[in-house]
C-alpha positions as CSV (number, residue, x, y, z in Angstrom):
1,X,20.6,12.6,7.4
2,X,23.1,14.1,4.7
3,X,22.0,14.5,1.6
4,X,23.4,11.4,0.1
5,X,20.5,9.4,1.9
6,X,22.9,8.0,4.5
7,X,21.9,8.3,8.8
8,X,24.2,10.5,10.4
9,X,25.0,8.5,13.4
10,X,25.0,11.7,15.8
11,X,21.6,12.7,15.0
12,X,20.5,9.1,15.0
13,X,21.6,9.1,18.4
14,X,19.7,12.0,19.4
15,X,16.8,10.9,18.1
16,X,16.8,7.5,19.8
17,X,17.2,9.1,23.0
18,X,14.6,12.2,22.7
19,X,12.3,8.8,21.8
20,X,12.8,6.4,24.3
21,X,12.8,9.9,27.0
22,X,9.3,10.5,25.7
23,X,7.7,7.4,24.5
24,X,9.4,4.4,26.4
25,X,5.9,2.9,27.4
26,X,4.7,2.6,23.9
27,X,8.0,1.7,22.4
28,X,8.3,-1.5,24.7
29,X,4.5,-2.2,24.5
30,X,4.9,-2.6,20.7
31,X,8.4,-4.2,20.8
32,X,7.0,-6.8,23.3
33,X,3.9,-8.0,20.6
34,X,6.2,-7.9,18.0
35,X,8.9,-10.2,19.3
36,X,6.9,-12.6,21.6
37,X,4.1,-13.3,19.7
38,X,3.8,-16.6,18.6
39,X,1.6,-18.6,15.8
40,X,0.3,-21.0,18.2
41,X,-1.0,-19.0,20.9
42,X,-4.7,-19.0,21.2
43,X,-5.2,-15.0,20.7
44,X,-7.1,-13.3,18.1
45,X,-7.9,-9.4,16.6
46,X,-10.9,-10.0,19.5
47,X,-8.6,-9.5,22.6
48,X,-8.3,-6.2,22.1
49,X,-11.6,-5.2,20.9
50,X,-13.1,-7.4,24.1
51,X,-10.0,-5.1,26.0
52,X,-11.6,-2.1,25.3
53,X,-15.2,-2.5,25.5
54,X,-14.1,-3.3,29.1
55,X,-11.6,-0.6,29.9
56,X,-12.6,2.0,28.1
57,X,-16.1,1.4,26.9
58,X,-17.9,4.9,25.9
59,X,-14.7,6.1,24.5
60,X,-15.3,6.7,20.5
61,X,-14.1,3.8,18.3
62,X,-15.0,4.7,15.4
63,X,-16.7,7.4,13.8
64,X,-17.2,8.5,9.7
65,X,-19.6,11.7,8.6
66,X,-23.4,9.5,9.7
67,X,-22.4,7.9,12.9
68,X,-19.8,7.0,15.6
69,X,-19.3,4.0,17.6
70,X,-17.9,3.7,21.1
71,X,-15.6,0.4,21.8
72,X,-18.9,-0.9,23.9
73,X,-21.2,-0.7,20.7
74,X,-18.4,-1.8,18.1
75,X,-18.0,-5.2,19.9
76,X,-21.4,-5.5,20.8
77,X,-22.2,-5.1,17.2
78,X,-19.5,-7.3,15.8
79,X,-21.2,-9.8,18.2
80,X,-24.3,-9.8,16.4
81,X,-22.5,-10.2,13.4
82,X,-20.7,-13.7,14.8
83,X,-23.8,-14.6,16.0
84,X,-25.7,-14.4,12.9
85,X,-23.2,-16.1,10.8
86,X,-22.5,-18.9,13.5
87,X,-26.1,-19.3,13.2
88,X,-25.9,-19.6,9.1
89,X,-23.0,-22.6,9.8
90,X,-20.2,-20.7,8.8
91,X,-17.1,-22.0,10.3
92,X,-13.1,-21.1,10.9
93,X,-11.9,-20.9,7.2
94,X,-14.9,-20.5,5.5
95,X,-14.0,-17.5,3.4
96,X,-17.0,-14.1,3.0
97,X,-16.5,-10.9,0.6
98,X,-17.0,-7.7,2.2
99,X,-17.5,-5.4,-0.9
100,X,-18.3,-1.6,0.5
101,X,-17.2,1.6,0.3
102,X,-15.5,3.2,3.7
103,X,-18.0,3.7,6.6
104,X,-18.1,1.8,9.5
105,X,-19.8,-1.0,9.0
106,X,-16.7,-2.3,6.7
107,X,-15.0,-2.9,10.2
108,X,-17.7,-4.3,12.1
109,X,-18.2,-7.3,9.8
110,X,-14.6,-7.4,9.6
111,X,-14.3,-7.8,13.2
112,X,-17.5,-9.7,13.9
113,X,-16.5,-12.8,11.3
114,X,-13.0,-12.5,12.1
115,X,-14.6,-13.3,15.8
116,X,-15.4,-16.4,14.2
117,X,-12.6,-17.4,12.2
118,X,-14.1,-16.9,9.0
119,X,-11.4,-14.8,6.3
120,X,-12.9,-11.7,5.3
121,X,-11.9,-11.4,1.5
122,X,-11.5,-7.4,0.9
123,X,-12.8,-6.9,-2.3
124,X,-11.6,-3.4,-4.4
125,X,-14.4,-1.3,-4.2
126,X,-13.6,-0.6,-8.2
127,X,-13.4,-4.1,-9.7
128,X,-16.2,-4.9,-12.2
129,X,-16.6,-7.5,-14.6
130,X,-14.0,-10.0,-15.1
131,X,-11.6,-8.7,-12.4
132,X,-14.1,-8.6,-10.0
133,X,-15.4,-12.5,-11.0
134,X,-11.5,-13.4,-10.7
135,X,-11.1,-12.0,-7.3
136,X,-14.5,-14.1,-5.9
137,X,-13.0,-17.3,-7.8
138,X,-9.5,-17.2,-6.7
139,X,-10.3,-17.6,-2.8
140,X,-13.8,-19.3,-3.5
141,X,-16.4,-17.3,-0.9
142,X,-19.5,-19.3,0.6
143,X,-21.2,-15.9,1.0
144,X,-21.2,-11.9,-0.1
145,X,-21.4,-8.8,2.0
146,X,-22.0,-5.6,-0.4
147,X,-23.1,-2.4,0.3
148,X,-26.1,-1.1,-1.5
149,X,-23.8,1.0,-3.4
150,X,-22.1,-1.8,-5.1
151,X,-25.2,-3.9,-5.6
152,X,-25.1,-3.3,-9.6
153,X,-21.3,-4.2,-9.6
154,X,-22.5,-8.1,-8.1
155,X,-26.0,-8.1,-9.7
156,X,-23.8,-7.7,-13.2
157,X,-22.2,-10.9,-12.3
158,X,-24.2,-12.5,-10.1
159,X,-25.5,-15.1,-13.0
160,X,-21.7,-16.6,-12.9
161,X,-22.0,-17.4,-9.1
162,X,-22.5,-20.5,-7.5
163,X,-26.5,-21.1,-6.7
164,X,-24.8,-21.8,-2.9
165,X,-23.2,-18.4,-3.2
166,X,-26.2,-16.7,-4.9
167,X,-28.3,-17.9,-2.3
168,X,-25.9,-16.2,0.5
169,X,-25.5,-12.6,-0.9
170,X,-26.6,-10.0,2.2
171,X,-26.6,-6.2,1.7
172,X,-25.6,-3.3,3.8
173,X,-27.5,-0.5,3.6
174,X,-25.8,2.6,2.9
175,X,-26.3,5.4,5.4
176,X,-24.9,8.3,3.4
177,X,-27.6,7.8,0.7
178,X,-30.3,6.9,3.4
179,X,-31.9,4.1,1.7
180,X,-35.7,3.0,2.9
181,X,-36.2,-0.3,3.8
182,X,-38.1,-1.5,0.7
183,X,-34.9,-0.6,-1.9
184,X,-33.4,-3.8,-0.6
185,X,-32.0,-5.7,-3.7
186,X,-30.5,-8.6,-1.1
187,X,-31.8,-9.7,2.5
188,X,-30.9,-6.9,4.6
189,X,-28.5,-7.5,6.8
190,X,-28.2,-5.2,9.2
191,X,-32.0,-5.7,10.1
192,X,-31.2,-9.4,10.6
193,X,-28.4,-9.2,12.6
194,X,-30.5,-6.8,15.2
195,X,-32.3,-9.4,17.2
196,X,-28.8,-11.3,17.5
197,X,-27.0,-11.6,21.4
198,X,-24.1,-8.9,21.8
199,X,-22.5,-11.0,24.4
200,X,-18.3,-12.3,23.2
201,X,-18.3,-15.3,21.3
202,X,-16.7,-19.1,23.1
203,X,-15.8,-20.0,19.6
204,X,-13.2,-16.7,19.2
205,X,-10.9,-18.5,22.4
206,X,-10.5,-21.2,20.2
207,X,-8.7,-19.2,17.3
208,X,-4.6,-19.1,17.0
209,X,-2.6,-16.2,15.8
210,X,-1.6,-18.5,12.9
211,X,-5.4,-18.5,11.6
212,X,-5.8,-16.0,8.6
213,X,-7.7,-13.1,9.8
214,X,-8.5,-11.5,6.2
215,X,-7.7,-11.5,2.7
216,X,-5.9,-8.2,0.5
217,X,-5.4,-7.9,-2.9
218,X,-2.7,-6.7,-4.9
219,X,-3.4,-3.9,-7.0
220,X,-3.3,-5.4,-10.2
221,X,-0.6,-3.3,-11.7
222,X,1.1,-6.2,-13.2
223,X,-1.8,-8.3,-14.2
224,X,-4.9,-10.0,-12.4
225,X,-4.9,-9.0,-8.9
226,X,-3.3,-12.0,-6.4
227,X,-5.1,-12.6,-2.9
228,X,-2.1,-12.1,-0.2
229,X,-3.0,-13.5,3.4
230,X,-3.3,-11.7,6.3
231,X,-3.2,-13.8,9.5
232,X,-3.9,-12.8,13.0
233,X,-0.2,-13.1,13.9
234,X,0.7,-10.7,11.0
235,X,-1.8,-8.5,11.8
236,X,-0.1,-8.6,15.8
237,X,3.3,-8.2,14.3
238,X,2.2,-4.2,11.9
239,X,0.1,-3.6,15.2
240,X,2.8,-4.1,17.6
241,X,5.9,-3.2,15.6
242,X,4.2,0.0,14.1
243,X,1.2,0.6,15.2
244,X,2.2,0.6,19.3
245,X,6.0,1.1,19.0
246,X,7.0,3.2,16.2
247,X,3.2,5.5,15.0
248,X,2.8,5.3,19.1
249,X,-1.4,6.9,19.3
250,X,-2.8,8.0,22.4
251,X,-6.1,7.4,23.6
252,X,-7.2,10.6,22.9
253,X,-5.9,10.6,19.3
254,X,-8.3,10.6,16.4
255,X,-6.7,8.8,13.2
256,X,-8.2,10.0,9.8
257,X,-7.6,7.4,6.8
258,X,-9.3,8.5,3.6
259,X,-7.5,5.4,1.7
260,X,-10.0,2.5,1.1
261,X,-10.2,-0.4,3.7
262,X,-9.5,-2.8,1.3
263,X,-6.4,-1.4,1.6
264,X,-3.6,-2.4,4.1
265,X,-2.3,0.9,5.1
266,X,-5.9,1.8,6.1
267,X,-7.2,-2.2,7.4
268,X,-4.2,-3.5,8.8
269,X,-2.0,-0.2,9.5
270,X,-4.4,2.5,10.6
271,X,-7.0,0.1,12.4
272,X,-4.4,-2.0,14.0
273,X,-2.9,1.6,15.5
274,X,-6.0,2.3,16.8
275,X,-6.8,-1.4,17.9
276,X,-3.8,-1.3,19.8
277,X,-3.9,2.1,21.7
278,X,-7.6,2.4,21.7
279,X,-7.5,5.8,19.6
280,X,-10.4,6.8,17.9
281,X,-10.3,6.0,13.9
282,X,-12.1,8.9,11.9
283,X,-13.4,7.2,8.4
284,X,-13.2,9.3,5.7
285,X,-15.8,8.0,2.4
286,X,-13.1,8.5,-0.4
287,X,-10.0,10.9,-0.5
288,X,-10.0,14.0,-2.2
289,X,-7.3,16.8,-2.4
290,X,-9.0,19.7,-2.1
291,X,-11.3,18.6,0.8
292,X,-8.6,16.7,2.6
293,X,-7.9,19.6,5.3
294,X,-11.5,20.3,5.6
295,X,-11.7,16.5,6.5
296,X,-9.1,16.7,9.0
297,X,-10.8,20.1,10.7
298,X,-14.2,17.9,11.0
299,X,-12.9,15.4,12.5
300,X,-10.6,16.7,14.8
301,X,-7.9,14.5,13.4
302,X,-4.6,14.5,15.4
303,X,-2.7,12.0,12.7
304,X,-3.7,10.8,9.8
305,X,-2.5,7.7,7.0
306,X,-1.1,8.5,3.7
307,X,0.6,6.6,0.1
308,X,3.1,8.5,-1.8
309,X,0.5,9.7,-4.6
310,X,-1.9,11.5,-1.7
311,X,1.1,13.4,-0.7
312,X,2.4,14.9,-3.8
313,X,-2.0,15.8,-4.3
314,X,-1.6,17.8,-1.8
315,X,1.7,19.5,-2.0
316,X,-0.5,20.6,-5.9
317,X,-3.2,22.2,-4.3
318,X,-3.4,25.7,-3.8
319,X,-2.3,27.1,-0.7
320,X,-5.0,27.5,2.2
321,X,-5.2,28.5,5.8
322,X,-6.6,25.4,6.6
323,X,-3.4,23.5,5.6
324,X,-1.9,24.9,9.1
325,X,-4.8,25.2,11.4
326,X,-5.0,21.7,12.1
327,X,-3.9,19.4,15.0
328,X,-2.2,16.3,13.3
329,X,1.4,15.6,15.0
330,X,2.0,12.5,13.5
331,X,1.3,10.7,10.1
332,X,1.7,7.5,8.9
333,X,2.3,6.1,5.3
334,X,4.7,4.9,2.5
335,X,5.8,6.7,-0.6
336,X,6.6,10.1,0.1
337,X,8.7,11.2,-2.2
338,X,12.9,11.8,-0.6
339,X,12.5,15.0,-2.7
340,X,9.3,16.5,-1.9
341,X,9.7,14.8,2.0
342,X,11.1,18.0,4.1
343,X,8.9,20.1,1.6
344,X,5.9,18.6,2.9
345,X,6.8,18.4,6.5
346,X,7.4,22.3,6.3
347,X,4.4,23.3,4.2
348,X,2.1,21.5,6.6
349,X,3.6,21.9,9.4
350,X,4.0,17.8,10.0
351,X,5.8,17.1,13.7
352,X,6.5,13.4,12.6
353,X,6.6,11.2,9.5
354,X,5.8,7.7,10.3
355,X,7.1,6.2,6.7
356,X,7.4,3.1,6.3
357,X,8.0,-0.3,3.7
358,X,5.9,-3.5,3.5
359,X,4.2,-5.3,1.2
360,X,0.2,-7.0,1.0
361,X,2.0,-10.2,0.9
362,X,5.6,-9.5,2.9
363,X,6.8,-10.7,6.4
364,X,8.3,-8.0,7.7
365,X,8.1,-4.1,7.9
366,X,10.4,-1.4,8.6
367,X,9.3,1.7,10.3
368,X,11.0,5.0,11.1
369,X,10.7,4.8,14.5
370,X,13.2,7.6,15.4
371,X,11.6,10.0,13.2
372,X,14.5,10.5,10.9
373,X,13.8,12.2,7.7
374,X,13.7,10.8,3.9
375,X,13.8,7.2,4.9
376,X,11.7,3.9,4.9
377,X,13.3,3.2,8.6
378,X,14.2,0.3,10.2
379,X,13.3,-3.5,11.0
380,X,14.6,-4.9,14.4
381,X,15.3,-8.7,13.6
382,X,17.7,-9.6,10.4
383,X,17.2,-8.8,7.3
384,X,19.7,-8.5,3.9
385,X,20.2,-5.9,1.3
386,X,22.1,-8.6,-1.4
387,X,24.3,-6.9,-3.9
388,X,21.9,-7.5,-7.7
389,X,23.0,-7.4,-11.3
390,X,20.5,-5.1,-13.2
391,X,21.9,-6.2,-16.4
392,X,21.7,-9.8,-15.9
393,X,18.8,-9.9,-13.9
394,X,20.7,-12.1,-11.1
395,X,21.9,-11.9,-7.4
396,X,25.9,-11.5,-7.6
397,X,27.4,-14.4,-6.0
398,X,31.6,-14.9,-4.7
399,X,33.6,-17.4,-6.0
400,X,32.4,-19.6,-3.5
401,X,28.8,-19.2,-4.3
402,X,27.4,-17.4,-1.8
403,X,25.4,-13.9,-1.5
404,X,26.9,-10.7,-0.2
405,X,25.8,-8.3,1.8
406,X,26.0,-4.3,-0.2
407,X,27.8,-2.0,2.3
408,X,26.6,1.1,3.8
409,X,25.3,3.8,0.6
410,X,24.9,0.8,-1.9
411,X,21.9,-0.1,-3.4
412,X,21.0,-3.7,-3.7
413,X,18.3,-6.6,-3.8
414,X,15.9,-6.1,-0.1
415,X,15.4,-9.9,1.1
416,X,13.4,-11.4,3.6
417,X,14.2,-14.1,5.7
418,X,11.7,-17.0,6.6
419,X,11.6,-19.1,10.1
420,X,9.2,-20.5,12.0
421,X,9.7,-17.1,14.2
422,X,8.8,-15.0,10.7
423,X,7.0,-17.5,8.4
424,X,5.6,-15.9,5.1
425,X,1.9,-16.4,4.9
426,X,2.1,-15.9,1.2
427,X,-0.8,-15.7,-1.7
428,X,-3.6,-18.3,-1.9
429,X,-2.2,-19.3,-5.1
430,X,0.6,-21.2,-3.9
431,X,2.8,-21.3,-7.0
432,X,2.8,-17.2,-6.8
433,X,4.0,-17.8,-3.2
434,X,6.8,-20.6,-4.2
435,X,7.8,-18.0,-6.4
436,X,8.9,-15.4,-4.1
437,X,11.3,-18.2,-2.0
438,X,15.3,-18.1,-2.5
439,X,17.1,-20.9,-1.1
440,X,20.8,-21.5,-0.4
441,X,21.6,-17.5,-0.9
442,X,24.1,-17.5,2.4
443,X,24.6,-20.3,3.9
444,X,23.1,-23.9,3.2
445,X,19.2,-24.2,4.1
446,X,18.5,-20.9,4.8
447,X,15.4,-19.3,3.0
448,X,14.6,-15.4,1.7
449,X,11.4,-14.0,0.5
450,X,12.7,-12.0,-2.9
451,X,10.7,-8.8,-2.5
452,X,11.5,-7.2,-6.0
453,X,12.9,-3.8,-4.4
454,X,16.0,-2.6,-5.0
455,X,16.9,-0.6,-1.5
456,X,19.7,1.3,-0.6
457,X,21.6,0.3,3.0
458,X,21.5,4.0,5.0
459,X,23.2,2.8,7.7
460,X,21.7,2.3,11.3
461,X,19.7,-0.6,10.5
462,X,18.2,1.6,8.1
463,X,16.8,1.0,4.2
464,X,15.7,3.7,1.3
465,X,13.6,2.5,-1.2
466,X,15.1,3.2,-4.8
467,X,13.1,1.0,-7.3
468,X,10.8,-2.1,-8.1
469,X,13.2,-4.5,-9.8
470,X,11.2,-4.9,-12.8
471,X,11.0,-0.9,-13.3
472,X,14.7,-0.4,-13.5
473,X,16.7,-0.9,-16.6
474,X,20.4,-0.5,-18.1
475,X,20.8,1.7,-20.6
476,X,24.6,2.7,-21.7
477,X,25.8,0.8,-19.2
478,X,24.5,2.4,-15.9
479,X,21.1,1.1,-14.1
480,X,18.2,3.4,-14.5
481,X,16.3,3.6,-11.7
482,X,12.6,4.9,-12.7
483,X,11.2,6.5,-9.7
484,X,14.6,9.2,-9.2
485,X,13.8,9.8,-13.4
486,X,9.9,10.1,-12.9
487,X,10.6,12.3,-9.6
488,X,12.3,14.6,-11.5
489,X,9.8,15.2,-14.2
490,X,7.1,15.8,-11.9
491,X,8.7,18.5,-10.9
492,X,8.4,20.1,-14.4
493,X,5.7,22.7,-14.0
494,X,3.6,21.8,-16.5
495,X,3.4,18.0,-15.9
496,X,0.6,16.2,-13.9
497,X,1.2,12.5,-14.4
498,X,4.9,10.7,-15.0
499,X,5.1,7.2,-16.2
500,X,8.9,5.7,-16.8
501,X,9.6,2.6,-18.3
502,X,12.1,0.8,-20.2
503,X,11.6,-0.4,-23.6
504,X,13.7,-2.4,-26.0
505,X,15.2,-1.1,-29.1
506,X,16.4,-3.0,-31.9
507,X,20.2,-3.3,-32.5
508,X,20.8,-1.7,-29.0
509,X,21.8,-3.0,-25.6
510,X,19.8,-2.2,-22.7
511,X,16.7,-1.1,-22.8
512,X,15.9,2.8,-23.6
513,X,14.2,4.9,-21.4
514,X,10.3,5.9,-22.3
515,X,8.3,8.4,-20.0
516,X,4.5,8.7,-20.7
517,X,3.4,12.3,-19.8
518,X,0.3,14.0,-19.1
519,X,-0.2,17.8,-18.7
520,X,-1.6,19.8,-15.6
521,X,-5.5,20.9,-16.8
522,X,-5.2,24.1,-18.4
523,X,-1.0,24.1,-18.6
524,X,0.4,25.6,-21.9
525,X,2.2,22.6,-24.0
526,X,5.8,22.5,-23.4
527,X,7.8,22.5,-26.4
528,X,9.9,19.4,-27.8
529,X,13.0,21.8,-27.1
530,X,11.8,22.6,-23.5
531,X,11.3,19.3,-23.0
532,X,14.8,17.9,-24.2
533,X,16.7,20.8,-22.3
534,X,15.0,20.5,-18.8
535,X,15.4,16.6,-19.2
536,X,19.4,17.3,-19.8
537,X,19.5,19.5,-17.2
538,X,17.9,17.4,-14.1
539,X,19.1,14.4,-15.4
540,X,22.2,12.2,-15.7
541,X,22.7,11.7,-19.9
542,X,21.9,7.8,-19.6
543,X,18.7,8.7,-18.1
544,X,17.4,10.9,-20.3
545,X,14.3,9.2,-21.5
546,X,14.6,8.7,-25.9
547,X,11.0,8.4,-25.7
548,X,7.9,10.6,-24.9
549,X,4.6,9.6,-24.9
550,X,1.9,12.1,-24.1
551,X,-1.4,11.2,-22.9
552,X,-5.1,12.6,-21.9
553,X,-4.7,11.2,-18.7
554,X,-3.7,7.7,-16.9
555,X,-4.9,4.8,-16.0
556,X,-4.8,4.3,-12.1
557,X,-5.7,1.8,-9.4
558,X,-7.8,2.9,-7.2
559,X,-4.8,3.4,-4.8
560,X,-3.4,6.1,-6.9
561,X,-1.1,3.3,-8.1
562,X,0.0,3.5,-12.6
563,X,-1.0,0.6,-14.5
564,X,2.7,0.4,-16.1
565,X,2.4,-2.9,-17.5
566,X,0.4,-2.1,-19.9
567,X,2.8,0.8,-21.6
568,X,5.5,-1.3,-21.6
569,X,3.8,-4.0,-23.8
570,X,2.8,-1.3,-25.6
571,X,6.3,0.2,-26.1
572,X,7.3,2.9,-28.6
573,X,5.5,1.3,-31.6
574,X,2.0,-0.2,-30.1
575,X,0.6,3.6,-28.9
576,X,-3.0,3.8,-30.4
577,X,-3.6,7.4,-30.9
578,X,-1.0,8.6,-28.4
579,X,1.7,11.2,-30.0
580,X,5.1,9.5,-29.3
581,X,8.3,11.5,-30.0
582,X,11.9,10.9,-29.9
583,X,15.0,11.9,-28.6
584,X,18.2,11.6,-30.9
585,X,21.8,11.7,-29.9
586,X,23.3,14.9,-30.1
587,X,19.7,16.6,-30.8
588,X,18.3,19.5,-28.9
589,X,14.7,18.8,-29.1
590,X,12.3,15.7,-29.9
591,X,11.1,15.0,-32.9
592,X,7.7,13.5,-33.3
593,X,7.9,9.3,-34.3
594,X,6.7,9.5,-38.1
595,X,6.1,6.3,-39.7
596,X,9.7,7.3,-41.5
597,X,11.6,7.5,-38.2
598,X,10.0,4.2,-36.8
599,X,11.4,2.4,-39.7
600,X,14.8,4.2,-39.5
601,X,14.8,3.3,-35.8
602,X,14.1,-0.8,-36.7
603,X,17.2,-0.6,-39.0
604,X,18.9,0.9,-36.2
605,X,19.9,3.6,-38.5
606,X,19.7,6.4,-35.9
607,X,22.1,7.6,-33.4
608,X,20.7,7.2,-30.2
């Protein structure tokens, strides 16, 4: 790839060949789900977990630091769980939250109720309060699963339930904290599911690929989170597409996610890989940077599932001998960084970087199947990149109307097109879902998804991603895209966090750029000067950020993802105790925002 971001076709070439010489089995395998699988066909998430228990049934399945499962005892367990709850009444549709930390048990009551056709609805292990009373209401449950070491999180709430809903809360005990049988604040569940049959389930022939499988929520980054559906035939589609044909396990492969199963890239992504090759998944409790290899040693993990964030954690921790003494070949994830990409491959020793772009609520997902570097891959049925105006906030259209297409190198609007072949399962608030849906963009009745992303077209079928469309802005005429200015400021050695945002000025056009900072622990203050004159120097003029705002530390999801809403309500002038400061035309250094320069700024009596 040159170092514009565009496929060189040679190498592409190459690369399709050394894949399809080495992997052709897998390749077609994944290919074949992805393009014949159909909404109505009477298949389920159970055909392969049934597959395996029967072809390969002591083979490991699962496996996190208490216990291990092989494919025989993972079905015959999920049984148990069907049976139990078939026994309760529950019933396709019927909706249960599974609220637990990473172990095992997570997927066999995933598994055992999606046997059933009852949605799981995968509740953020963090989520308290409000949030967490939100995410039970907005896809109303008829029963909880939770871990003993949530229990205080629904017990806080619990008075705000339904009496039916009260009266249906089980608890999973947790195996890391090796609880006794009297500590039970619920009806334990695993003790009555233990008497249940472990024999497959009648009622799981029954279920069609169109049937939603499980619930994910967004990450609440731009508000309350939204519940995105997951059906069965999505969850065929990332298995078959990514999982089988482009992350292509073996058998003998041992997958390591330390990202939360309420997370796709671990649910949908990593246990769908695994599902379909019948690879072992290694289940790591919670991630952490400077345990991660050790992780990886332990479990003899060959690949492993990443998000941006995890990566650039990594590239900051010391050097170790670990970091090479490992076995992973292949990894699988979204967000690396184009600049920090070949970095990490190097550093790590990384054969193969399975990136690729999705979204919770998306219908489609491209994958770098060829292993190409510094790119979100490629998707093999249609798709368009639609030239966008920043400024106006529109899709450009000819003079008769219609949409074009950006050309190879261009950045545009990513859209997704929706057929009965690729429907769009959507939220379970249906006006968020309406939302998303363009009509009319190319030709009379056709119908996009509007994804938000701004992508550019590589070349080869393939995409980049260059910015969410509400995080870039225009300033002095020329789009800002946030995530090339906040790339370059983590790379400032004294910076830790890098939030950019937009943020309207008075009596200027555009918006200005603002970047909230905070420092590496135990990193020497950088001075307003040092700060202006690296800026200038890795940065194009227009994207200079005019405002700093530094900051103890930020706010993040629990998927490492920046809550930037809230700074840019906040702006330049709304900061509580932060220290803001300023950038002036023409000055060498920022100055702090006094009270004075605020009120200078209003009047638009600064040069900016």
């Amino acid at each position: 790839m040159a170092d514009q971001g565009l496929i060189d076709g040679k190498l592409f070439v190459k690369k399709v060949w050394q894949t399809l010489s080495t992997d052709l089995v897998p390749v077609l395998s994944g290919l074949k789900i992805l393009l014949t699988a159909k909404r109505d066909q009477h298949r389920s998430l159970a055909d392969f977990l049934e597959k395996h228990a029967l072809q390969r049934p002591e083979n490991v399945a699962l496996k996190d630091h208490q216990q291990q499962l092989t494919w025989r005892q993972f079905n015959s367990k999920a049984n148990q769980v069907a049976h139990f709850f078939q026994a309760k009444g529950l019933k396709k549709g019927d909706i249960v939250a599974l609220m637990m930390e990473n172990r095992v048990e997570v997927l066999i009551h995933v598994a055992g109720l999606a046997k059933l056709g009852v949605v799981v609805s995968m509740i953020n292990t963090s989520q308290r309060g409000d949030v967490l009373k939100h995410s039970l209401d907005v896809a109303p449950v008829t029963s909880i699963i939770v871990g003993s070491e949530l229990v205080a999180a629904i017990q806080a709430i619990e008075p705000s339930l339904e009496e039916s809903v009260q009266n249906n809360i089980f608890e999973v005990a947790d195996s890391a904290a090796g609880e006794s049988a009297g500590s039970f604040t619920y009806p334990d569940l695993q003790a009555a599911v233990a008497d249940q049959p472990v024999m497959n389930l009648p009622v799981t022939r029954t279920l069609q690929l169109k049937d939603t499988l499980y619930l994910v929520f967004t990450s609440g980054t731009t508000g309350l989170p939204k519940a995105s559906r997951m059906s069965h035939h999505r969850f065929f589609r990332a298995m078959g597409g990514i999982g089988l044909a482009s992350f292509r396990l073996r058998t003998s492969d041992v997958l390591y996610t330390p990202l939360p199963l309420y997370h796709n890239n671990a649910l949908t992504l990593a246990f769908g890989a695994v599902l379909g090759s019948g690879a072992t998944l290694a289940i790591g409790r919670k991630f952490s940077a400077s345990r991660f290899w050790q992780e990886i040693a332990d479990f003899h993990a060959t690949a492993f599932v990443y998000i941006g964030e995890l990566c650039r954690y990594l590239m900051a921790q010391p050097v170790s001998d670990l970091e090479r003494q490992h076995h992973v070949r292949v990894i699988l994830g979204n967000g690396l960084r184009p600049d920090i990409w070949m970095e990490f491959k190097q550093r790590f020793g990384i054969e193969r970087i399975n990136e690729f772009y999705g979204s919770s609520e998306g219908n489609m997902m491209f994958s770098n199947l060829f292993n190409m570097n510094r790119t979100a891959g490629m998707y093999p049925l249609s798709y368009k990149v639609a030239r966008y105006d920043v400024e106006k906030g529109e899709l450009v259209r000819n003079a008769k109307g219609v949409c074009e297409n950006v050309k190879r190198g261009e950045t545009g609007l990513l859209l997704m097109p929706v057929s009965d072949r690729v429907p769009f399962d959507g939220y379970t608030d249906k006006k968020a879902s309406s939302g998303k849906m363009l009509k009319g963009l190319f030709k009379s009745g056709d119908r996009y998804i509007d994804t938000g992303d701004l992508v550019m077209q590589q070349g080869f079928g393939h995409i980049a991603f260059v910015d969410r469309l509400g995080d870039t802005f225009r300033w002095k005429g020329e789009n800002v895209a946030t995530g090339e200015v906040e790339a370059a400021l983590l790379k400032h050695e004294a910076i830790e966090h890098a939030i950019v945002y937009g943020v309207a000025v008075p009596h200027a056009d555009g918006k200005a750029g603002m970047a909230a900072i905070s420092l590496k622990e135990g990193a020497d203050n950088p001075s307003t000067q040092d700060l202006a004159s690296y800026m200038r120097d890795a940065l194009p003029p227009y994207a200079v950020p005019l405002f700093i705002r530094m900051q103890g530390d930020q706010a993040v999801t629990s998927t490492f993802k920046y809550q930037k809403y809230k700074l840019k309500e906040e702006g330049w002038h709304d900061v509580n105790a932060d220290e803001v400061y300023l950038l002036e035309g023409g000055a060498d250094r920022y100055k702090s925002l006094t009270p004075q320069l605020s009120e200078q700024l209003s009047a638009g009596e600064l040069r900016l």
